[in-house]
C-alpha positions as semicolon CSV with decimal commas, in nm:
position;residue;x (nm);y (nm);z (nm)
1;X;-0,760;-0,248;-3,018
2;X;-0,518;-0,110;-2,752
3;X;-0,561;-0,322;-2,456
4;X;-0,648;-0,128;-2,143
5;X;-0,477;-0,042;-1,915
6;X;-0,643;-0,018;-1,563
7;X;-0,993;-0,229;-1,528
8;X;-1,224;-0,141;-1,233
9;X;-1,309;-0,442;-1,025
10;X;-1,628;-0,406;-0,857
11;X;-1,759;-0,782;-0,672
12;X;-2,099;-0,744;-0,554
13;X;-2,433;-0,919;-0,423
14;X;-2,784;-0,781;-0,454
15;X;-2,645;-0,405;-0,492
16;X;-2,837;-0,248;-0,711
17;X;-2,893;0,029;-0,474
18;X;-2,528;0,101;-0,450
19;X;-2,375;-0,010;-0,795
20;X;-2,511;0,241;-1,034
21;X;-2,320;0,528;-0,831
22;X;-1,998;0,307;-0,761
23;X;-1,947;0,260;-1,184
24;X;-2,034;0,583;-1,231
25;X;-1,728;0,710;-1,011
26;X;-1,498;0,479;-1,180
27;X;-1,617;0,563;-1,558
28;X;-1,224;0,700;-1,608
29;X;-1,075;0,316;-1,605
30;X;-1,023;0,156;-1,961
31;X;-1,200;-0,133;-1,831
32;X;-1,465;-0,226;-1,568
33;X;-1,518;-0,544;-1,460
34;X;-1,822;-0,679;-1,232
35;X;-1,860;-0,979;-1,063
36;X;-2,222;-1,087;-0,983
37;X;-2,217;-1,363;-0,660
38;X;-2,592;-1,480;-0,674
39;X;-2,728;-1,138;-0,769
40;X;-3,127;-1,161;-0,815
41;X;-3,202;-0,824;-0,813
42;X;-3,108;-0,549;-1,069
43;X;-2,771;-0,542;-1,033
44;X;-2,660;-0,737;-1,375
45;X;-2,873;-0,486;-1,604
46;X;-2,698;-0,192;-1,430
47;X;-2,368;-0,304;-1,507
48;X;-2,462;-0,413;-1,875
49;X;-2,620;-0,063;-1,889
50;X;-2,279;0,085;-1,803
51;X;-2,053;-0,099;-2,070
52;X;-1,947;-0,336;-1,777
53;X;-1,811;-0,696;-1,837
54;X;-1,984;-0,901;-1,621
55;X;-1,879;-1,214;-1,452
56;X;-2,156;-1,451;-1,304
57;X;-2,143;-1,704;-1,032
58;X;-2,172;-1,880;-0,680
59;X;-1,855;-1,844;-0,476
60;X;-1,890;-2,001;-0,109
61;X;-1,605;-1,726;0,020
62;X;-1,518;-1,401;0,005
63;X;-1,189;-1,485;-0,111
64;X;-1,269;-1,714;-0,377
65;X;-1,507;-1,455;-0,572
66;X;-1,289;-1,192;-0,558
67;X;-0,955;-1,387;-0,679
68;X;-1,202;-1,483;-0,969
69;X;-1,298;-1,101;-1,011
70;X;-0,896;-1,064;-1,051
71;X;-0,846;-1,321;-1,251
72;X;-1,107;-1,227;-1,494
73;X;-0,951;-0,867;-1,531
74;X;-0,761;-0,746;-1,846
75;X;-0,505;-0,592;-1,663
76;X;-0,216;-0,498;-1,643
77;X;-0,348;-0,227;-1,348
78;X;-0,644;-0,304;-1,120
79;X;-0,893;-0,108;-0,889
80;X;-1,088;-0,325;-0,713
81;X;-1,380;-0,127;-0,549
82;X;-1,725;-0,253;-0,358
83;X;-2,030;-0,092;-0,418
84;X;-2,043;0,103;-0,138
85;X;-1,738;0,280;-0,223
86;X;-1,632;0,557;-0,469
87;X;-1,355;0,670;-0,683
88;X;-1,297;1,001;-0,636
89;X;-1,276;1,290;-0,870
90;X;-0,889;1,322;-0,658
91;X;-0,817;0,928;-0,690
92;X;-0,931;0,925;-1,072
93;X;-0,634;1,224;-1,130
94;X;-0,398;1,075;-0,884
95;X;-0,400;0,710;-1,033
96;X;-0,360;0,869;-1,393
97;X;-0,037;1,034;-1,304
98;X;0,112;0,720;-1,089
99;X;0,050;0,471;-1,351
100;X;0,262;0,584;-1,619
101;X;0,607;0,502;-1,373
102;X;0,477;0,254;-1,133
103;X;0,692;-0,055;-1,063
104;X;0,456;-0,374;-1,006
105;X;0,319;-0,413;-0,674
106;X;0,067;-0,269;-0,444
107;X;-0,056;0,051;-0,382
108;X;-0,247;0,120;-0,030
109;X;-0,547;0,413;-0,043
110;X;-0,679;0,617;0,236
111;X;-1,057;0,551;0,318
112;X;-1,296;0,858;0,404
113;X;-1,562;0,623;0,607
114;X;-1,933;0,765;0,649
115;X;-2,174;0,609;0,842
116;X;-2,511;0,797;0,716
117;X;-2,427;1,168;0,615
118;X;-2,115;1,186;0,883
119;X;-1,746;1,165;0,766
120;X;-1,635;0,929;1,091
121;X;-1,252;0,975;1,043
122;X;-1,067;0,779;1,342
123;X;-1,188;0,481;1,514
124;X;-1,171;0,217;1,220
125;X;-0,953;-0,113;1,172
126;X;-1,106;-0,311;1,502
127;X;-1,273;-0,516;1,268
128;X;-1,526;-0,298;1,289
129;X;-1,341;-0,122;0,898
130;X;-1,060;0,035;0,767
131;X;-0,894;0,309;0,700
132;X;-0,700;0,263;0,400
133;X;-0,681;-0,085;0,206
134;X;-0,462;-0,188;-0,099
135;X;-0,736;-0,139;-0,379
136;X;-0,506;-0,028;-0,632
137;X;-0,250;-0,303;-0,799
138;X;-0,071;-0,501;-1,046
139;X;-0,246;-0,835;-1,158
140;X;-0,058;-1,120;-1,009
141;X;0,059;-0,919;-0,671
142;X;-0,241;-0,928;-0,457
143;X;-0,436;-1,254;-0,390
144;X;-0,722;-1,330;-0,153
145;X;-0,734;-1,583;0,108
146;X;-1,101;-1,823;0,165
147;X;-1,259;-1,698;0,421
148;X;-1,611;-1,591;0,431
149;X;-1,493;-1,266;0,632
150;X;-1,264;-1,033;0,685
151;X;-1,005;-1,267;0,469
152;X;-0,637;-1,161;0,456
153;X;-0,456;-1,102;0,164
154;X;-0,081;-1,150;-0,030
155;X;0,082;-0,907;-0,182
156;X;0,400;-0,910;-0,346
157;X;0,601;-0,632;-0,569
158;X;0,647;-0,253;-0,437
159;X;0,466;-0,073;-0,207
160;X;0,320;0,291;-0,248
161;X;0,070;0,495;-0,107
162;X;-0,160;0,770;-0,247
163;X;-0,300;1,024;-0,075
164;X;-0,659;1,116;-0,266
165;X;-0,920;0,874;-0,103
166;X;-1,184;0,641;-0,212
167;X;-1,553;0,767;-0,035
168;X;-1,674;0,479;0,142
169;X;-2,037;0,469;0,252
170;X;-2,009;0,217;0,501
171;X;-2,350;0,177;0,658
172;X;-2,692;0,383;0,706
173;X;-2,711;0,419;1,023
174;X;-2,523;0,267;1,380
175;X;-2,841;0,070;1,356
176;X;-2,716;-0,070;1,063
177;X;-2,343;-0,067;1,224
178;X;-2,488;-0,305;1,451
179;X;-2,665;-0,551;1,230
180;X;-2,315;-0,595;1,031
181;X;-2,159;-0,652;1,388
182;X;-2,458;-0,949;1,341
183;X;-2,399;-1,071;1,013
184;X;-1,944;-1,070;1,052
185;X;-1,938;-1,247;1,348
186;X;-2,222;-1,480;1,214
187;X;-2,001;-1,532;0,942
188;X;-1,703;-1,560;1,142
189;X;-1,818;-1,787;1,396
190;X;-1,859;-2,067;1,081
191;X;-1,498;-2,014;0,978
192;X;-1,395;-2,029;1,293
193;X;-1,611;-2,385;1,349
194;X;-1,452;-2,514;0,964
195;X;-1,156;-2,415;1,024
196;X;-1,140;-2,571;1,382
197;X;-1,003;-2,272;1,561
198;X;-1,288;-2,172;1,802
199;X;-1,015;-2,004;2,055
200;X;-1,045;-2,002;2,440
201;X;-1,242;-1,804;2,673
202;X;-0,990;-1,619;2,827
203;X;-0,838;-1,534;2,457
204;X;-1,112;-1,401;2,338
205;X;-1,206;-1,221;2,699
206;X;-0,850;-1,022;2,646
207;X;-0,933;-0,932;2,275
208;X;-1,259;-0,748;2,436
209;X;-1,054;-0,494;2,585
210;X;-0,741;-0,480;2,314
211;X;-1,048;-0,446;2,040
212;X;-1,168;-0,166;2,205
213;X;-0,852;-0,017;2,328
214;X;-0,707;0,018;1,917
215;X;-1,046;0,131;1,813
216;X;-1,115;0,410;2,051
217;X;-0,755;0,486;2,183
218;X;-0,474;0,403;1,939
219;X;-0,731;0,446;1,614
220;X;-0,829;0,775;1,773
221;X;-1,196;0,675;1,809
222;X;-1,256;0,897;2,066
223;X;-1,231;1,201;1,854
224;X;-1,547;1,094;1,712
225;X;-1,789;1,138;2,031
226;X;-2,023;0,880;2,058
227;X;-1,910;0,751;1,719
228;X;-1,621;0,628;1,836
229;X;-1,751;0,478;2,156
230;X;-1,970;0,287;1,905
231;X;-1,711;0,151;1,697
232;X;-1,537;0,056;2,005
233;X;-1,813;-0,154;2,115
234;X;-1,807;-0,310;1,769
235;X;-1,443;-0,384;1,806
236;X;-1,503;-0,554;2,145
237;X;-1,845;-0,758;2,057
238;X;-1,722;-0,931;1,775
239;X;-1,485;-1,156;1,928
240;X;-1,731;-1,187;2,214
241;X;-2,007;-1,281;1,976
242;X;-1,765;-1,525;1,740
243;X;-1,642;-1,706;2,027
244;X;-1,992;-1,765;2,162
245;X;-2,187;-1,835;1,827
246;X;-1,889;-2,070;1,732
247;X;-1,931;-2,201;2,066
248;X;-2,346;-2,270;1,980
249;X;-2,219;-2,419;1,638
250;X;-2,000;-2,680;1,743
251;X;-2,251;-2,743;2,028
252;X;-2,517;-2,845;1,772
253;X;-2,320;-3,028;1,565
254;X;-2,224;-3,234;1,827
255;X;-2,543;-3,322;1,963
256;X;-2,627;-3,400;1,603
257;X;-2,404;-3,646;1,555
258;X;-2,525;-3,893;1,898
């Protein structure tokens, strides 16, 4: 059997909402690969229904399940996709024509972001999102780091850059903008308390204003209306809100301890 030659890496949690649509936009990969972080729901019979290979298991990080997602691909070529996000028609093409002469390495795609029905172009990479990531790669140049969010990643081997996008759907609502702003910085405020790098008040009081500033002025966010002034706020709450829940944290550990 001719071994294939791009897999489809998709990591997900409790997404059966999400996942049929996400494999079904990646059906043109020889392989697809799932990996199932304490799913309860439906998610494991959708990707069984769609010829998927699944991976099961309990990862504490971010990092950590999706170096195992890697790991457990056939390779040589990977696309690693979330569930919220789509291949599209454009990327399938794109990808089939790069592959053939691609040196190993890394290969960084543009992200069309929607928040409900609207396309919200500028305003991203405040850690409120992005607007491109390096989805597409060789196995053995891109690992994750553990963290539970927002983890940073090494990549070695060439660079290159396609221009078709992957559709991102990447909430339902600013409503639901703002409960992610809830659930990061909940998440980052425990790293930050691990890893014992809580930061000073006056950092994180300058990182309100630079957040917003490359969100809404250098990321173009105020092209977006109100849009943009929301992502901005996003941008400069969550180091506000990390700072102060790690603060609450290491408070209560403390206290626990006497």
């Amino acid at each position: 059997m001719t071994p294939p030659r791009l897999t489809a890496l998709i990591v997900v949690h409790n997404e059966e909402k999400n996942l049929a649509a996400c494999l079904a936009s990646c059906a043109f990969a020889d392989e697809i690969v799932v990996v199932l972080d304490r799913c309860t729901d439906g998610s494991r019979a959708i990707a069984a229904a769609a010829g998927a290979r699944c991976l099961e298991g309990a990862w504490p990080d971010e990092g950590d399940r999706r170096n195992a997602g890697i790991d457990a691909c056939a390779g040589p070529w990977i696309l690693e996709l979330d569930a919220d996000e789509r291949a599209t028609p454009a990327l399938a093409e794109a990808i089939k024509a790069f592959l053939p002469t691609a040196e190993p390495g890394c290969v960084l795609i543009p992200f069309d972001n929607y928040i409900g029905a609207r396309l919200v172009k500028h305003g991203w990479g405040a850690y409120n999102g992005v607007a491109a990531k390096w989805c597409l790669f060789e196995k053995g140049c891109k690992r994750w780091e553990n963290h539970s969010v927002h983890p940073g990643v090494t990549l070695t081997g060439a660079r290159a850059r396609l221009a078709a996008p992957i559709r991102h759907y990447v909430d339902a609502s600013l409503s639901d903008t703002f409960a992610r702003l809830n659930r990061y910085s909940d998440a980052a405020a425990r790293d930050a308390v691990a890893a014992g790098k809580i930061g000073s008040g006056w950092g994180t009081f300058r990182r309100i204003f630079s957040r917003f500033y490359k969100s809404y002025v250098a990321r173009a966010g105020y092209r977006e209306g109100f849009y943009g002034i929301a992502l901005g706020a996003f941008a400069a709450l969550y180091p506000l809100l990390t700072y102060l829940k790690a603060r609450e944290i290491a408070a209560a550990r403390e206290r626990a301890a006497k």
